[in-house]
C-alpha positions in Angstrom: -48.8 60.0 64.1 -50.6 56.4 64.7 -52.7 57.4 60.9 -49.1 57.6 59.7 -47.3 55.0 60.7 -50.4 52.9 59.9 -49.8 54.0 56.2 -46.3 53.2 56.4 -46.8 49.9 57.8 -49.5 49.0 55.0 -47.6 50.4 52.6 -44.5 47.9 53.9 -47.1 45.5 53.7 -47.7 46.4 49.9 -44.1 46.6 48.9 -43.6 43.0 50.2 -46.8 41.6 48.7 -45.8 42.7 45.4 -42.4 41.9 45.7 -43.6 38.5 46.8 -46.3 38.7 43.3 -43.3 39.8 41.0 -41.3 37.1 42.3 -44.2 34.5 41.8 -44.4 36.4 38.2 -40.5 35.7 37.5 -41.3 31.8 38.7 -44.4 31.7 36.6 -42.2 33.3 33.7 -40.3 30.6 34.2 -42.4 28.0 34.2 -44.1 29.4 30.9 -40.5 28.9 28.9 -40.0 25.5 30.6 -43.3 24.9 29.2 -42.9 25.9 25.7 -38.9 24.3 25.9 -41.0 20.8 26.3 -43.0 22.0 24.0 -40.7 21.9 21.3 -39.5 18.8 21.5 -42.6 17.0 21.8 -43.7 19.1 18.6 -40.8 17.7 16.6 -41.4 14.5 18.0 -44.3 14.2 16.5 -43.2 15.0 13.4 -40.8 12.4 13.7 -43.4 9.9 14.5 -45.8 11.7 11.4 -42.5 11.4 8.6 -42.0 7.8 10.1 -46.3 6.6 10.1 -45.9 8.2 6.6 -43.0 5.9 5.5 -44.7 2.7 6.8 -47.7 3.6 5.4 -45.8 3.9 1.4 -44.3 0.3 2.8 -47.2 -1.1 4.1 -48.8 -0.1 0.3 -46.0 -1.8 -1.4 -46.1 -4.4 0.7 -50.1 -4.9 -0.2 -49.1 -4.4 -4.0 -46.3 -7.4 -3.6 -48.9 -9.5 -1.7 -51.6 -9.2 -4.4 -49.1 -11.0 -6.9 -48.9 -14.8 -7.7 -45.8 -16.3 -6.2 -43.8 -18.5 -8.6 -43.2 -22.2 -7.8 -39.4 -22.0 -7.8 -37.8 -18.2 -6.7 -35.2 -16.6 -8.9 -32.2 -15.3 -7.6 -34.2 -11.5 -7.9 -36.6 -13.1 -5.6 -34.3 -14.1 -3.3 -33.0 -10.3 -2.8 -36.6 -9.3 -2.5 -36.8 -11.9 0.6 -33.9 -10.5 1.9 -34.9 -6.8 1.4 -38.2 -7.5 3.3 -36.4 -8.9 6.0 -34.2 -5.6 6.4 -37.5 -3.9 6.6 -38.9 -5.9 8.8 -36.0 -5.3 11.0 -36.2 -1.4 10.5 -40.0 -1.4 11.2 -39.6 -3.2 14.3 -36.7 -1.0 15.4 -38.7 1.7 14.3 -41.7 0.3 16.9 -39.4 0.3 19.2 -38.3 3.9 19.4 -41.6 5.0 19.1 -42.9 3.1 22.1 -39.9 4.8 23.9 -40.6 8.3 23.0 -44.1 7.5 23.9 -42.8 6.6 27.4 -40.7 9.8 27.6 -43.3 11.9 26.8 -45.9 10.5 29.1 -43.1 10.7 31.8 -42.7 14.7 31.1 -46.5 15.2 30.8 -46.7 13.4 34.3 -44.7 15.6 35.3 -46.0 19.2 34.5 -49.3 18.1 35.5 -48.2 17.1 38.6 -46.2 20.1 39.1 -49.3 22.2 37.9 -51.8 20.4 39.8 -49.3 20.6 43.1 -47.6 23.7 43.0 -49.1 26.4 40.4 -53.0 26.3 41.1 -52.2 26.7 44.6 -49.8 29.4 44.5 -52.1 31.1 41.6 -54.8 30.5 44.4 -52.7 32.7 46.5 -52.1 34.8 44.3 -55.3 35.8 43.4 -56.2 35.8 46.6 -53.9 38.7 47.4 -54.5 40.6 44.5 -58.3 40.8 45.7 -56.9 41.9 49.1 -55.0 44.6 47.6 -57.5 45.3 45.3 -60.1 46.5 48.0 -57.2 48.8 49.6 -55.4 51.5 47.4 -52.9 49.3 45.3 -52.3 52.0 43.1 -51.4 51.5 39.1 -48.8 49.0 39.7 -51.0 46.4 41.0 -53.5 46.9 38.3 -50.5 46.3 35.7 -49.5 43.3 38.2 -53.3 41.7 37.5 -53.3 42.4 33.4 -49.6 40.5 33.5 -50.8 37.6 35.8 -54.0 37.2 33.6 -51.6 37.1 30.3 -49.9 34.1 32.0 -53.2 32.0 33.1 -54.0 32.7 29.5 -50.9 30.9 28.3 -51.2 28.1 31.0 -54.4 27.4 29.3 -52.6 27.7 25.8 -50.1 25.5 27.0 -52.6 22.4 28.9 -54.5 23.1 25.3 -51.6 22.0 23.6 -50.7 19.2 26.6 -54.0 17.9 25.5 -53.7 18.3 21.7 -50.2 16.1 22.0 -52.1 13.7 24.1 -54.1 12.7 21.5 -51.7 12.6 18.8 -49.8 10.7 21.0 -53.2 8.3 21.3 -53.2 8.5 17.0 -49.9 7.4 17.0 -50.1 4.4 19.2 -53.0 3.6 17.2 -50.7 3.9 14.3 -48.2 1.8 15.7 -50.3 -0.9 16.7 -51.6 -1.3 13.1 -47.9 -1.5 12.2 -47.4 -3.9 14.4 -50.0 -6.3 12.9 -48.4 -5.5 9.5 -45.4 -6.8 10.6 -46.9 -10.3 11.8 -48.7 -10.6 8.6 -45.2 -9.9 6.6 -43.8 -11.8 9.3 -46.3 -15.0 7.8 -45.9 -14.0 4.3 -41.9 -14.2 5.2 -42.5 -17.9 6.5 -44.6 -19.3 3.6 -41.8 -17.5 0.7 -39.2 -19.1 3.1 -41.2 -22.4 2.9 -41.3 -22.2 -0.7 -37.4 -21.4 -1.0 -36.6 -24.7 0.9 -39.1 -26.7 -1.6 -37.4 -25.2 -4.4 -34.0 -26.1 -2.5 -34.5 -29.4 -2.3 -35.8 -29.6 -5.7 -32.9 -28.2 -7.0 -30.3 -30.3 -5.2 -32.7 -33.3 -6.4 -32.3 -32.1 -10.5 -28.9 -31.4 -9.9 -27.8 -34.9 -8.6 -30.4 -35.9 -11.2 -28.2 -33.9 -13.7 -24.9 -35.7 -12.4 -25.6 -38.9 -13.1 -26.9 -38.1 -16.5 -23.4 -36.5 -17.2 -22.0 -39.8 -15.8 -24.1 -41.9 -17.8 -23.0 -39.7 -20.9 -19.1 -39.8 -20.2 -19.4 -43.6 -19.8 -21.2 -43.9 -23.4 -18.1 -41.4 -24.5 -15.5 -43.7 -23.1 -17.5 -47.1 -25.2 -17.7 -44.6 -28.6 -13.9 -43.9 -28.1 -13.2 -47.6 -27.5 -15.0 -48.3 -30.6 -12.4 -46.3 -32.6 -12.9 -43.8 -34.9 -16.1 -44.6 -37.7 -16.1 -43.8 -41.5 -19.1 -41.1 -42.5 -20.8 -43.8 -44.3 -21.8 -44.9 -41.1 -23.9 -42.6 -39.9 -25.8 -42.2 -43.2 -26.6 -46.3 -43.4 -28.0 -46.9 -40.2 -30.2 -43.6 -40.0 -33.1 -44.9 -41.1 -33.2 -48.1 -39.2 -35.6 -48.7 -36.4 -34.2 -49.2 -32.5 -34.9 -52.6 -32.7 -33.2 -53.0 -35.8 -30.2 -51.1 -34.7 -29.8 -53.3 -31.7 -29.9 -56.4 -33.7 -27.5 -55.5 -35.7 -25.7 -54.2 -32.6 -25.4 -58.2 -31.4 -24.3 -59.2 -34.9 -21.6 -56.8 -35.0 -20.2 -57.7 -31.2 -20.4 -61.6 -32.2 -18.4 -60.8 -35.4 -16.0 -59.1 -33.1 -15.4 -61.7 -30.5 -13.2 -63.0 -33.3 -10.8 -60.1 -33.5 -10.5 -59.6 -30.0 -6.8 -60.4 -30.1 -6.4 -57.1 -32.3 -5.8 -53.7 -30.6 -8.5 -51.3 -32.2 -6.8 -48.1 -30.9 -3.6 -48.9 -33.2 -4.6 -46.1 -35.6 -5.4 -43.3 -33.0 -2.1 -43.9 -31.3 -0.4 -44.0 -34.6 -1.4 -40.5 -35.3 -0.9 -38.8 -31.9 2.3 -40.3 -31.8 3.1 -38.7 -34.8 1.9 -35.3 -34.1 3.6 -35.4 -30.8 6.8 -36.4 -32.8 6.7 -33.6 -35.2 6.0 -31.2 -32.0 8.9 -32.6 -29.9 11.3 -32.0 -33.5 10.2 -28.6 -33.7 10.3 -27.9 -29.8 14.6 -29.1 -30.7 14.8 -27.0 -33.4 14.4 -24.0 -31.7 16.4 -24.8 -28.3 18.9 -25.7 -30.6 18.5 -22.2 -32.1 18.4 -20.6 -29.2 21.5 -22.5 -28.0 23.2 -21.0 -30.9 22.3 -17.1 -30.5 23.4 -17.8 -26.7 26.6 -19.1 -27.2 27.6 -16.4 -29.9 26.7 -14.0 -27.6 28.9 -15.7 -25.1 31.5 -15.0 -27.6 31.0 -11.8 -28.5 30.9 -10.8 -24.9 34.5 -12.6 -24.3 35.9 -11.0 -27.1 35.1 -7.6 -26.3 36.3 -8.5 -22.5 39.6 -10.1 -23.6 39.9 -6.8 -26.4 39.5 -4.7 -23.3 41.3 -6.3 -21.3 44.6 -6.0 -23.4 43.9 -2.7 -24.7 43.8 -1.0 -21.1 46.8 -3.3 -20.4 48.9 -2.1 -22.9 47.7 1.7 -22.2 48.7 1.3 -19.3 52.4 0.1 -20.1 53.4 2.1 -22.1 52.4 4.9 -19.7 54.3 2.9 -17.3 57.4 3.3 -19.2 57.0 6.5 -20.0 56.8 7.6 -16.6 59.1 5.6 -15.4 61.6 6.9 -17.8 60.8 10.4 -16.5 61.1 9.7 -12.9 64.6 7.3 -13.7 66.8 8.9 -16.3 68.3 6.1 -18.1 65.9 3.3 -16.5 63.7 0.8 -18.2 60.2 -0.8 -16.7 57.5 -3.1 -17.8 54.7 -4.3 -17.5 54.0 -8.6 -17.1 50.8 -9.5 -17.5 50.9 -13.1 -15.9 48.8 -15.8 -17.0 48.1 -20.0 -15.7 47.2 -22.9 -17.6 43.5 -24.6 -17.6 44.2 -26.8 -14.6 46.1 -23.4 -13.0 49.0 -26.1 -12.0 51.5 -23.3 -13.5 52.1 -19.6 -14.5 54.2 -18.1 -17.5 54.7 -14.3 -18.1 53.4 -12.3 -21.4 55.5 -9.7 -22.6 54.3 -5.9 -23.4 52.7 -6.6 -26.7 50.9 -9.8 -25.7 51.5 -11.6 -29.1 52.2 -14.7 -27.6 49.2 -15.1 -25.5 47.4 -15.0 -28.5 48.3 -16.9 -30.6 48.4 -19.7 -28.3 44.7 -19.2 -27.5 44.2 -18.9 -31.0 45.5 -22.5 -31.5 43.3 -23.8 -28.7 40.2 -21.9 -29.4 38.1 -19.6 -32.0 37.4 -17.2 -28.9 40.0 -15.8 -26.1 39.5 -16.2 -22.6 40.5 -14.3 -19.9 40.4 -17.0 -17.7 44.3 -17.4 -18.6 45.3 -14.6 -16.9 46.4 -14.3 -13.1 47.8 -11.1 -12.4 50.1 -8.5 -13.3 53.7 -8.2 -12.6 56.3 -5.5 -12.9 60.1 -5.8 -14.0 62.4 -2.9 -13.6 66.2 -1.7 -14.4 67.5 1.5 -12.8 70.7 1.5 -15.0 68.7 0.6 -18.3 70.5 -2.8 -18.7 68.4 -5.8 -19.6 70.3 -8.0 -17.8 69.6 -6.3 -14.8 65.7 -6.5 -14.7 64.2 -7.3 -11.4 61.1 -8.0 -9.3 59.1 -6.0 -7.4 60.5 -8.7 -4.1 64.2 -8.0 -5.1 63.7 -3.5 -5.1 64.5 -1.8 -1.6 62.0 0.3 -0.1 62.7 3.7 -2.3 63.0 2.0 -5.2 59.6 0.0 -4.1 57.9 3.7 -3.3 59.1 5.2 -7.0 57.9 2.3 -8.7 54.5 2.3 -7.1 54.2 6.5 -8.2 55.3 5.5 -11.5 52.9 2.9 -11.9 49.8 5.4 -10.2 50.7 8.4 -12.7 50.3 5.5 -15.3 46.7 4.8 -14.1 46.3 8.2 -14.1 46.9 9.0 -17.4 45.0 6.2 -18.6 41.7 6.8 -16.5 42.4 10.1 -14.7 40.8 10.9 -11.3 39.1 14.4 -10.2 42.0 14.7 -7.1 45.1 12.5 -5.7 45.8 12.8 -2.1 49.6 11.7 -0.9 50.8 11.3 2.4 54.7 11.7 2.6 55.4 9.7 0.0 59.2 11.3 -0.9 59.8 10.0 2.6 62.5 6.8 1.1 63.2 9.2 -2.0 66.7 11.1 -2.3 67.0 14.3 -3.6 67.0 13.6 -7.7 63.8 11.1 -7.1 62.1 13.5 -5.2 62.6 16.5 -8.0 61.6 14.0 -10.6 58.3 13.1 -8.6 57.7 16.9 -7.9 58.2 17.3 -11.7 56.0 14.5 -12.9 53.0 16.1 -10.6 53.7 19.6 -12.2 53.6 18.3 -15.3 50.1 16.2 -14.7 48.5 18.7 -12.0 46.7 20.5 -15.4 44.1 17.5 -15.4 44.1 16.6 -11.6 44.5 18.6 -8.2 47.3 17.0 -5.7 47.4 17.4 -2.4 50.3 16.0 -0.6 51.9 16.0 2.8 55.8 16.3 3.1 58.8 17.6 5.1 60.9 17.5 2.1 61.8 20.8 0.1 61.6 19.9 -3.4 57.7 19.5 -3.2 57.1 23.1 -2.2 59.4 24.5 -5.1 56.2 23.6 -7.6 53.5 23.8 -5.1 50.6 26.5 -5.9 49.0 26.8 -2.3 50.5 26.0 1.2 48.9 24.6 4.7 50.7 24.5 8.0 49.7 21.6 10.4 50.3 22.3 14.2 49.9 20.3 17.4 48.5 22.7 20.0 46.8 21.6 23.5 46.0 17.9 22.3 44.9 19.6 19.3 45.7 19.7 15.6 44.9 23.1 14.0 45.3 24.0 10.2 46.3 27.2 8.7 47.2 29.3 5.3 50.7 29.5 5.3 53.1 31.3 2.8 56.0 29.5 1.0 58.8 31.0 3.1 56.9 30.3 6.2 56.5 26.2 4.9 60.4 26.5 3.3 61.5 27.6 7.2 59.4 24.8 9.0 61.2 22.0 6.5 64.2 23.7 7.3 63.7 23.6 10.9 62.6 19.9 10.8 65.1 18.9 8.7 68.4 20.5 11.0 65.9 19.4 14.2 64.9 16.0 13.0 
């Protein structure tokens, strides 16, 4: 029994050593993909920093290709954006440096790191662990330990991959720096090659603004010898071709002769010619330039006419139209009764008013007599003069008609419009309200007669309406509330009725 439980508390002893090794395996696992995570990045990093040496190494070539060539004494304007390209890559390069000097920190920061953590923590643990494994190695561990041992010796295997690789980024790292630092004193020498072309610009600057107030003056100088040439008036070719061949000396000689011989016509104005012609030629423009205002002046004014006379023609054609449609109707409506139309015109100064007849012959030829073209200015409204019993005698104003008379009038004069310019619909509210009974028939006849072109929609509590209407709505006053509904012709002929023996 003690043999036994001796076995069973070894082999207790085994379970928890190796679940204490697989555990340390798991960490070490771990670890391992930590490892080659950081691994990674430092790999592309370097890339980074190889594609980067690469590109200021091409720049660094160029830049010894630009510095082997002669640098002109004054700097074109191509120049110039070749200064300013070198100092955007200046600026890159630098910014560059600067990155690079940061990953470098980063990197040494994680290296720092896992060798600290390695140094610390996994060579004493793999101390251990070995340790242990010869401990179970002299008792019976069986298979599992032995696989335990193969995997444990896998991972020191790839911790020494990985410090190989620790070490191999190391001294890229060192290359790079290297690297770097060359850049660096690239940059200053650009950095003096920048100064000196700067330099240069300045010289050239100051040179240039020297040429150009140099060039000022000379164009001064030359306008000033323009203005004397002018004042000298204009020369004959002659002129030119005599003194050609005469010596400066000579020419200035005869110069002094000429200005003594023309001290004594000082009292004469040279320029009288010149002036003389530019008058002239601004004359002849300024003629022309009338010419065609006056032309233009012309076209606008008969156009002016034209306009007026169609306004005036249309004016008194829908006038007329309209009377006579006026009469008509009115007829219709009135049996026996006479209406017309007065179209009512003012003087110029609109102190008074006098009345044209129908035709309108009158107007006419008065404006005839004052002018070529009509204007409608003349006219001031339209009035209406009516007779019920036909009598001419008996013609009156709208002022002097009661209120039936005033509502018939009004319908004669709307079925006029309406025959003259019809409209799509006519809506009437009531309006045989002040008729009598023969009025109202005619009315309801005249809207029979001219519902063909137009729809009518009136409102009513009158019979005679309702003998010639095609369609029939009731209107009712329920709960503060107006409702409308399809009615028949009975049921609109009894509500009349009602009002009419109610009302």
């Amino acid at each position: 029994m003690n043999q036994m439980q001796q076995i069973e508390t070894q082999q207790r002893k085994f379970k928890a050593s190796r679940d204490s090794i697989l555990s340390e395996m798991k960490m070490l696992k771990e670890k391992r993909q930590q490892s080659e995570k950081t691994f990674m990045p430092k790999q592309r990093s370097l890339q980074s920093l190889e594609a980067s040496l690469h590109a200021m190494e091409s720049t660094r070539e160029s830049l010894k290709a630009e510095l082997g060539t002669d640098l002109l004494s004054q700097l074109s304007l191509e120049d110039q954006r070749r200064v300013d390209d070198l100092n955007d890559e200046i600026r890159q390069l630098q910014q560059d440096n600067r990155q690079l000097l940061n990953e470098r920190i980063k990197l040494e920061g994680i290296m720092t790191r896992v060798e600290t953590y390695l140094n610390e923590n996994l060579r004493k643990r793999l101390d251990q662990v070995e340790q242990e494994l010869n401990e179970l190695r002299e008792t019976d561990g069986g298979t599992m330990l032995t696989a335990t041992s193969s995997e444990l010796d896998g991972i020191n295997k790839r911790i020494k991959d990985t410090l190989a690789r620790s070490e191999d980024l190391d001294g890229l790292i060192d290359k790079a720096e290297i690297e770097v630092k060359e850049h660096a004193k690239s940059m200053d020498r650009w950095k003096n090659v920048e100064k000196e072309q700067n330099d240069a610009i300045n010289h050239d600057t100051k040179e240039l603004e020297k040429m150009t107030n140099r060039q000022g003056m000379l164009l001064k100088k030359k306008e000033e010898c323009m203005k004397k040439i002018r004042e000298l008036g204009s020369l004959p070719q002659e002129a030119f071709e005599k003194y050609q061949t005469l010596t400066l000396k000579q020419l200035f000689r005869k110069l002094e002769q000429c200005n003594t011989e023309l001290k004594k016509y000082s009292h004469v104005n040279k320029k009288a010619l010149d002036q003389f012609v530019n008058f002239s030629e601004q004359k002849e423009k300024l003629i022309k330039r009338q010419e065609e205002l006056d032309r233009g002046h012309k076209s606008i004014m008969e156009l002016m006419n034209v306009l007026e006379l169609r306004k005036y023609e249309a004016i008194q054609l829908t006038f007329k139209q309209v009377s006579k449609n006026f009469s008509e109707v009115f007829q219709k409506l009135v049996p026996g009764g006479k209406a017309t139309l007065v179209m009512k015109k003012g003087d110029a100064e609109g102190g008074q008013s006098q009345d044209e007849g129908e035709g309108g012959t009158d107007s006419e030829k008065g404006s005839g007599s004052q002018s070529s073209v009509p204007s409608v200015d003349q006219f001031t409204g339209v009035g209406i003069r009516v007779s019920f019993t036909g009598k001419q005698g008996e013609m009156r104003e709208m002022q002097q008609l009661s209120g039936g008379q005033k509502s018939l009038v009004a319908l004669a004069l709307i079925f006029a419009i309406q025959k003259c310019d019809p409209a799509p619909f006519y809506l009437f509210d009531e309006i045989d309200q002040a008729l009598d009974a023969q009025h109202r028939k005619a009315v309801s006849d005249m809207i029979v007669e001219l519902a063909g072109h137009a729809q009518f929609i009136t409102t009513t509590f009158r019979p005679e309406l309702l003998e010639s209407a095609d369609k029939f709505y009731g209107v009712k006053f329920r709960n503060k509330v107006s409702h409308i509904d399809v009615i028949s012709a009975e049921q609109a002929k009894d509500f009349v009725e009602d009002d009419t023996t109610h009302g």
